[in-house]
C-alpha positions in Angstrom: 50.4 -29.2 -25.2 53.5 -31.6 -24.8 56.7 -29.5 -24.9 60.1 -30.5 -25.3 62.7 -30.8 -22.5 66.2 -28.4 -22.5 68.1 -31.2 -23.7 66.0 -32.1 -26.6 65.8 -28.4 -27.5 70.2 -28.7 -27.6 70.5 -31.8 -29.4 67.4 -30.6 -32.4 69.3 -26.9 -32.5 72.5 -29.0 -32.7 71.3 -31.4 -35.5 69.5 -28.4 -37.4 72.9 -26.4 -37.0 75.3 -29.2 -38.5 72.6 -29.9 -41.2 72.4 -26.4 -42.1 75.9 -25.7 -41.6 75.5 -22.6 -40.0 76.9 -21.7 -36.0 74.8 -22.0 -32.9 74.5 -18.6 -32.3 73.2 -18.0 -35.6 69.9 -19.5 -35.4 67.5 -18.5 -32.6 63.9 -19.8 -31.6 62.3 -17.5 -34.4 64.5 -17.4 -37.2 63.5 -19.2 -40.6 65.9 -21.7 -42.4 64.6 -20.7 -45.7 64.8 -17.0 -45.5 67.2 -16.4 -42.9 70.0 -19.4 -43.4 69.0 -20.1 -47.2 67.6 -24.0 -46.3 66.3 -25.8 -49.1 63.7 -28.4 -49.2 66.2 -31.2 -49.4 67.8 -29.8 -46.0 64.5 -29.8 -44.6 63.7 -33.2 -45.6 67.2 -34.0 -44.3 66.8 -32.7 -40.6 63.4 -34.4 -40.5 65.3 -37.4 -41.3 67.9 -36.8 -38.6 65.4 -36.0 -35.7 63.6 -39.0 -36.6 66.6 -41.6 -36.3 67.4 -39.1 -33.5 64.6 -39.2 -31.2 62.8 -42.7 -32.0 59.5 -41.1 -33.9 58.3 -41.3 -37.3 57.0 -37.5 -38.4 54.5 -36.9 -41.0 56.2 -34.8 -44.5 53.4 -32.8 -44.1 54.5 -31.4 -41.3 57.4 -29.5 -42.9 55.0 -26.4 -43.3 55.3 -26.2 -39.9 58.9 -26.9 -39.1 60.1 -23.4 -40.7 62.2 -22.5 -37.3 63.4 -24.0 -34.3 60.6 -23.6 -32.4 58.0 -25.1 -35.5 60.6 -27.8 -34.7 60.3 -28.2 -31.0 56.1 -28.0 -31.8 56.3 -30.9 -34.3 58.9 -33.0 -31.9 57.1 -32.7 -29.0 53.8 -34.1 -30.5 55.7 -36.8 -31.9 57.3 -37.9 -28.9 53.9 -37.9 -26.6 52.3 -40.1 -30.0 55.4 -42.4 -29.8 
C-alpha cells in the first residue's frame, strides 16, 4: 500500500490546518474534521481542491467518505500519487 512521505504528511496537515482554520497542534492523525473541528462539506470539498492543485493528482468526490481525518487523507493521497 503506497504511503505518503514526512514532507507530504506536513504540507496536507498544513493545507488542512489553514483551510480549517484551526492550529497545528489541534489536529492529530485520528481526529475528525466534522466532529472534532466542526468542517463542513464545503471545507471538505475545498481541501480536496487544494491537495489536488497541491500535489498534481486529480481525486475522485467519492472519496470524501474516506478523507474524515488526516490520516483518511494521507490513505486517499498516497493512492493518488502512485495512479498519477
Amino acid at each position: 500500500m503506497p504511503v505518503v512521505t514526512a514532507e507530504t504528511a506536513e504540507k496536507i496537515k498544513s493545507i488542512v490546518c489553514d483551510i480549517l482554520e484551526i492550529e497545528e497542534d489541534e489536529v492529530t492523525e485520528t481526529s475528525l474534521f466534522a466532529d472534532d473541528h466542526e468542517a463542513d462539506s464545503l471545507r471538505a470539498i475545498e481541501i480536496l481542491a487544494a491537495l489536488e492543485k497541491e500535489f498534481g493528482v486529480v481525486i475522485d468526490q467519492a472519496e470524501l467518505s474516506r478523507m474524515v481525518n488526516l490520516r483518511g487523507v494521507h490513505d486517499v493521497i498516497a493512492e493518488a500519487m502512485a495512479k498519477a
